[in-house]
VEXDREN-2710 file (C-alpha; in Angstrom, 1 decimal):
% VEXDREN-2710
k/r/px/py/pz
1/UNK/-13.7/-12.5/-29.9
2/UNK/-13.7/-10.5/-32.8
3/UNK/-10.2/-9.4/-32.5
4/UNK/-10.8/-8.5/-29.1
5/UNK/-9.6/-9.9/-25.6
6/UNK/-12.4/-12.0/-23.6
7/UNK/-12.1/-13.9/-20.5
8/UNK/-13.5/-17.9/-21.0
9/UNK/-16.1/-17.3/-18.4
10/UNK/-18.0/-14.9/-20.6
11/UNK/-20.7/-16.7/-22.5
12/UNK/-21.6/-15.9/-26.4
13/UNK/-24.5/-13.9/-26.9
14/UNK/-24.3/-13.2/-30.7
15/UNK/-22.6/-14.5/-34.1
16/UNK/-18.6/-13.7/-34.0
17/UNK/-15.3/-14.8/-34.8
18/UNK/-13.3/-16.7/-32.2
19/UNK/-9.5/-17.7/-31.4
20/UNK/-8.1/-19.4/-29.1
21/UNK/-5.2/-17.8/-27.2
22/UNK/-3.0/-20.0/-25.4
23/UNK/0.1/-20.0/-23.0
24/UNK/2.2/-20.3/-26.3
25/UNK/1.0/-16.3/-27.2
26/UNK/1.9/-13.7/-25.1
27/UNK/-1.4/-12.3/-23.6
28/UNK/-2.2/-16.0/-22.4
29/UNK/1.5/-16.3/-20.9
30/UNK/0.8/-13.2/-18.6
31/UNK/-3.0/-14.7/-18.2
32/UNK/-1.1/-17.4/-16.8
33/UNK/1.6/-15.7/-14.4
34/UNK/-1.0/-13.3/-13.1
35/UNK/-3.6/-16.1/-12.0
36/UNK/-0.5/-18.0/-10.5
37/UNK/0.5/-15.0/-8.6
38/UNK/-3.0/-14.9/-7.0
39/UNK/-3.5/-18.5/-6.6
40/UNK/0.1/-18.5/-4.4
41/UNK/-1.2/-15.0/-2.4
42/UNK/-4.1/-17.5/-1.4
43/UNK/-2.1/-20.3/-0.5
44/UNK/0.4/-18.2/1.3
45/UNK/-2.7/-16.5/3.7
46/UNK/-4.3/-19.9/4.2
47/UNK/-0.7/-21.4/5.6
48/UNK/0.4/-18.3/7.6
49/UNK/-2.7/-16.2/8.4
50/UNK/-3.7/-13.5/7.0
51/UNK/-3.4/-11.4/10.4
52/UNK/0.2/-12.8/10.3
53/UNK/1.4/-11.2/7.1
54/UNK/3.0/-7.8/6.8
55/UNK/4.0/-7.2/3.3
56/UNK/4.1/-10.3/0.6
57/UNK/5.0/-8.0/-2.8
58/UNK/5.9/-9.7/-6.4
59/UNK/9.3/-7.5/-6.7
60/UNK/10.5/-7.8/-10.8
61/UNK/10.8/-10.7/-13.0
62/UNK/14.0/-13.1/-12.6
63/UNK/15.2/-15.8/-15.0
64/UNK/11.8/-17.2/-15.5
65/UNK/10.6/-16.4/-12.3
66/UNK/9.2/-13.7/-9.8
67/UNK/11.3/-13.0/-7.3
68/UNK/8.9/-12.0/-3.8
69/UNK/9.6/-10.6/-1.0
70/UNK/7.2/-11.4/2.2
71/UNK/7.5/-10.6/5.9
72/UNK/5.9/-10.8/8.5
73/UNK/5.2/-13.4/11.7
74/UNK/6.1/-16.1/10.4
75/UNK/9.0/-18.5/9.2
76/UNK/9.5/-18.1/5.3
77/UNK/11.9/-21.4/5.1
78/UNK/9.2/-23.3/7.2
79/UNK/6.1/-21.8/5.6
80/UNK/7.6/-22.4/2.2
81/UNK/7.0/-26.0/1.3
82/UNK/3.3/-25.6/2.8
83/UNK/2.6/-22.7/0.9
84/UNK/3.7/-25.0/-2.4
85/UNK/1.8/-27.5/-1.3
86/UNK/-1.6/-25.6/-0.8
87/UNK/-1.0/-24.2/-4.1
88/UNK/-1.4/-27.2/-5.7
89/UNK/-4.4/-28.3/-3.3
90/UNK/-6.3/-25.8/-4.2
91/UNK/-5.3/-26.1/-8.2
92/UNK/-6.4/-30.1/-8.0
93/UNK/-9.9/-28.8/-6.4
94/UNK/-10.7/-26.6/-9.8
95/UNK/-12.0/-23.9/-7.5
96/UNK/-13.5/-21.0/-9.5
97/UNK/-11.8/-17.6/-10.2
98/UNK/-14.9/-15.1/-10.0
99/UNK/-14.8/-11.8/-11.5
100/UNK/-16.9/-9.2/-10.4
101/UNK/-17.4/-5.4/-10.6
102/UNK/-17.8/-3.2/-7.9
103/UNK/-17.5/0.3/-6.9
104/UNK/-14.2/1.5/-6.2
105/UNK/-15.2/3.4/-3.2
106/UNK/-16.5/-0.2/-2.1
107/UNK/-13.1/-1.9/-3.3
108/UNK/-11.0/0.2/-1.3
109/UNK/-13.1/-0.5/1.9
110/UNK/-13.0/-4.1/1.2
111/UNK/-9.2/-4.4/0.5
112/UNK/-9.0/-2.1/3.7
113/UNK/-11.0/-5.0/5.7
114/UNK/-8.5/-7.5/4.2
115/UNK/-5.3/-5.9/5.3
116/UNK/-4.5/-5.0/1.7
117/UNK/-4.1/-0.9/2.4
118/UNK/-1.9/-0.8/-0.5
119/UNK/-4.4/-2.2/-2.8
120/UNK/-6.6/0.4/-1.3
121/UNK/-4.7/3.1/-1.4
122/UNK/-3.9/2.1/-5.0
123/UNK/-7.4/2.7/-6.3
124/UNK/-8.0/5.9/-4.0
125/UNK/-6.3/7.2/-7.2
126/UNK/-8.3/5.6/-10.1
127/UNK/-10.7/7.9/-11.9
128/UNK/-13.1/5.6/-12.9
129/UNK/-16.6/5.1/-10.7
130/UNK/-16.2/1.1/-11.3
131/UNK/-13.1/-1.4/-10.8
132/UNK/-13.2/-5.4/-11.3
133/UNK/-12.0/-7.6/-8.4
134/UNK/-11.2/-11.4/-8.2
135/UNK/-12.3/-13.4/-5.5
136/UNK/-10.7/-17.0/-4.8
137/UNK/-13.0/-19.4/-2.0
138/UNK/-12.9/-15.6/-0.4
139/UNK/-9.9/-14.5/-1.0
140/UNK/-10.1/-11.1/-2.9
141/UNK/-7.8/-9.0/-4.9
142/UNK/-7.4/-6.6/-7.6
143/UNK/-5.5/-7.0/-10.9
144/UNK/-5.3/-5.3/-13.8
145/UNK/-5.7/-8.2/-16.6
146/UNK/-7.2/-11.3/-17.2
147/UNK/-7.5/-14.3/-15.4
148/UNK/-8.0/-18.4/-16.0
149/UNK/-11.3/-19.2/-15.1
150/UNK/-10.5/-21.6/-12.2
151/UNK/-7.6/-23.3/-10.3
152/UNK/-6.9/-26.2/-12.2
153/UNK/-5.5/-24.1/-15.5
154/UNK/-2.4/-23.7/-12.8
155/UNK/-0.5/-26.6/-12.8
156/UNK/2.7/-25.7/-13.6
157/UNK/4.8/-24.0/-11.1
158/UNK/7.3/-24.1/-8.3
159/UNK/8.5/-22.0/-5.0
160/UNK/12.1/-22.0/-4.0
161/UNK/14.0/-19.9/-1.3
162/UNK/16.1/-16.8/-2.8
163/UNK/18.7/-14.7/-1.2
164/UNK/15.9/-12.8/1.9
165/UNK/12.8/-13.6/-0.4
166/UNK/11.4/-16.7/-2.5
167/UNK/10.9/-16.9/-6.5
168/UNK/7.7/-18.3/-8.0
169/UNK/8.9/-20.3/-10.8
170/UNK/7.1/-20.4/-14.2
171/UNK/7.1/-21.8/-17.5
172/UNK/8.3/-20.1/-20.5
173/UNK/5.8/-18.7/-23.6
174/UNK/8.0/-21.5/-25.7
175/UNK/7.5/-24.3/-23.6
176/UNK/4.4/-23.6/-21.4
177/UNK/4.0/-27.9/-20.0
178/UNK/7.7/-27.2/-18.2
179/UNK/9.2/-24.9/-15.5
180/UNK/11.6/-22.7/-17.2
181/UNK/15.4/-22.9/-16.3
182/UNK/16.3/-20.9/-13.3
183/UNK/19.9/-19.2/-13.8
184/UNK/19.5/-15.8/-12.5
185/UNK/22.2/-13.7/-12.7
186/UNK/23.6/-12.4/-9.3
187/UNK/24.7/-9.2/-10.5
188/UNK/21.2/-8.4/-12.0
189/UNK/19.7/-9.3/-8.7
190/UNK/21.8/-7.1/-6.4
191/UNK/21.1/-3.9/-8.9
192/UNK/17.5/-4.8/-8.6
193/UNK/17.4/-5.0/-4.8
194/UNK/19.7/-2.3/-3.8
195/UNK/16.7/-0.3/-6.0
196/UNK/14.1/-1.8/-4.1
197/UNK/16.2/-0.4/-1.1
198/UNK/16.5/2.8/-2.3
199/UNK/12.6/3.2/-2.8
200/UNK/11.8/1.8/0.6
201/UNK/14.2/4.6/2.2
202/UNK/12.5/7.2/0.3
203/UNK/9.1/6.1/0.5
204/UNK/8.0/4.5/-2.8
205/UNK/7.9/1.1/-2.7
206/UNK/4.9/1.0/-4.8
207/UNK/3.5/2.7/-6.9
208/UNK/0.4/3.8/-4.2
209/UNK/3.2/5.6/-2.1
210/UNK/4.3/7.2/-5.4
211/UNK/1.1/8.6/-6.1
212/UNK/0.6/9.9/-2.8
213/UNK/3.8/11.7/-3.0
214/UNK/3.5/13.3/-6.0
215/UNK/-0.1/14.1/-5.2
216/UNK/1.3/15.8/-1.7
217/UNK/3.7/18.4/-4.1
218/UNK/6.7/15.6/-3.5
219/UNK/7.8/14.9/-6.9
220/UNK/10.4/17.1/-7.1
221/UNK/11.9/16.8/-3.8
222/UNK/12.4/12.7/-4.7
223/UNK/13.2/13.3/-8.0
224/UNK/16.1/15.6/-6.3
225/UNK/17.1/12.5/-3.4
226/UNK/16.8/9.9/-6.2
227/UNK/19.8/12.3/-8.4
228/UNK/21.4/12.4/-5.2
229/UNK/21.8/8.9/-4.7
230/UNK/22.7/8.4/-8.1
231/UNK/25.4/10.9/-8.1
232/UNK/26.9/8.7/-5.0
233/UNK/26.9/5.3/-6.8
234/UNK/28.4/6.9/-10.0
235/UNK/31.5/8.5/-7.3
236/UNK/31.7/5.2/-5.9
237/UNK/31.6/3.3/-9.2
238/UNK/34.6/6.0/-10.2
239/UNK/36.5/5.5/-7.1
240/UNK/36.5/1.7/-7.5
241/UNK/38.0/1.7/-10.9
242/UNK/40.4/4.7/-9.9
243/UNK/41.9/2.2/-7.7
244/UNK/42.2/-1.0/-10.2
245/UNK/45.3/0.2/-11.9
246/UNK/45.5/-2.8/-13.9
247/UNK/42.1/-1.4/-15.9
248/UNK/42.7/-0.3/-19.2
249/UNK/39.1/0.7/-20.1
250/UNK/35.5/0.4/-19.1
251/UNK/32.4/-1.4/-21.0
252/UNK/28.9/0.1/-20.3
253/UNK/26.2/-1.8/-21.6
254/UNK/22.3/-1.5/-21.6
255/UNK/19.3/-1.2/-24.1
256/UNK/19.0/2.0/-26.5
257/UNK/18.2/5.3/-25.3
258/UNK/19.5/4.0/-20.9
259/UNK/21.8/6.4/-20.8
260/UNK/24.9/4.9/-21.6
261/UNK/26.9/8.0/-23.4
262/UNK/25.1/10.0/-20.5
263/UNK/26.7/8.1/-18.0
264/UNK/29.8/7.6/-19.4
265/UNK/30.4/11.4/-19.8
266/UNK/29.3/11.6/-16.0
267/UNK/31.6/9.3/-14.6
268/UNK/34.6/10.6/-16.3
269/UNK/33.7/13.8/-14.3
270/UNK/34.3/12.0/-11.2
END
């Protein structure tokens, strides 16, 4: 609306210029993926219980998916196919997705009553009075974006086992009526979850714990363990091609400004 995000529960209350976004622009792609992530948390608490569930955390994207980690008391290759199928329950129902704002002080005791101390925790650090929350047939979280304004915008979707976690999969900004392909690379995985690792052993597996760290006077102390850790998987990355004798040279790849010359010059030290 006038060249400015609006959610399509929000009525018109003066003249303006409107567009349309759709899953086929970017904004309306993540509209999508983040209502589907709530419409699955819901599903997954109305299959297992919510008293049953310990941690259920969208980890990073993966080959037109979300990979997700979830643990707790309960079966995940059991639950799985329920879960699936209560998403799409729910989506065929058209149930609203109700936005409401709400003091953060009374957020944070309502995520606390829903087992969501993380979420509370989170917005123990916000510095605004207000936050918005979405509610789903009761079910409430918080995200920061927009939403579709009920169920049945979420048709398109899929849940399939994945190494100790599950993937949501998704359709792609180019072809938002189909589930994308699924061909994640193994490699890419591994890195990602030996990080995931890596932040659960120091303390961070979100970005609540972060804050809280660095809010304690920890920043430099993990900033110190993280260099640490690093400095061992660049010795153990030496030591491995050290003993390949056949290897002739090494190709280091990544995005500008990663640190490729950096660590290159690094592991020639080792």
């Amino acid at each position: 609306r006038d060249g400015r995000l609006c959610e399509l529960h929000k009525g018109l209350d003066r003249d303006c210029s409107l567009r349309l976004i759709t899953a086929r622009d970017r904004p309306g792609m993540q509209t999508y993926e983040r209502s589907a992530v709530f419409l699955m948390l819901k599903a997954f608490h109305d299959v297992v219980g919510r008293d049953n569930v310990e941690r259920l955390s969208v980890e990073y994207s993966l080959s037109s998916a979300l990979f997700i980690l979830a643990r707790g008391a309960f079966t995940l290759d059991q639950a799985l196919d329920r879960v699936e199928g209560r998403m799409r329950e729910l989506s065929a129902q058209a149930l609203p997705i109700e936005k409401r704002s709400a003091s953060t002080d009374d957020a944070m005791e309502l995520f606390r009553r829903q087992g969501l101390i993380h979420k509370a925790q989170l917005l123990s650090f916000r510095v605004n009075s207000h936050v918005n929350i979405y509610s789903l047939d009761g079910f409430v979280n918080y995200f920061y974006g927009y939403m579709v304004p009920d169920t049945s915008y979420i048709r398109c979707f899929g849940l399939e086992l994945f190494e100790n976690g599950f993937v949501l999969r998704l359709p792609t900004q180019k072809d938002p009526a189909r589930l994308g392909e699924f061909r994640p690379s193994r490699k890419v995985f591994r890195e990602l979850y030996q990080s995931t690792l890596r932040a659960e052993g120091l303390g961070v597996s979100n970005v609540a714990e972060l804050n809280t760290i660095i809010s304690q006077g920890g920043a430099t102390p993990l900033i110190l363990a993280h260099e640490a850790m690093m400095e061992k998987k660049i010795g153990d990355i030496a030591a491995e091609i050290a003993g390949r004798k056949e290897v002739r040279f090494v190709m280091i790849a990544g995005p500008s400004s990663s640190g490729k010359t950096t660590f290159s010059h690094r592991l020639s030290t080792q």
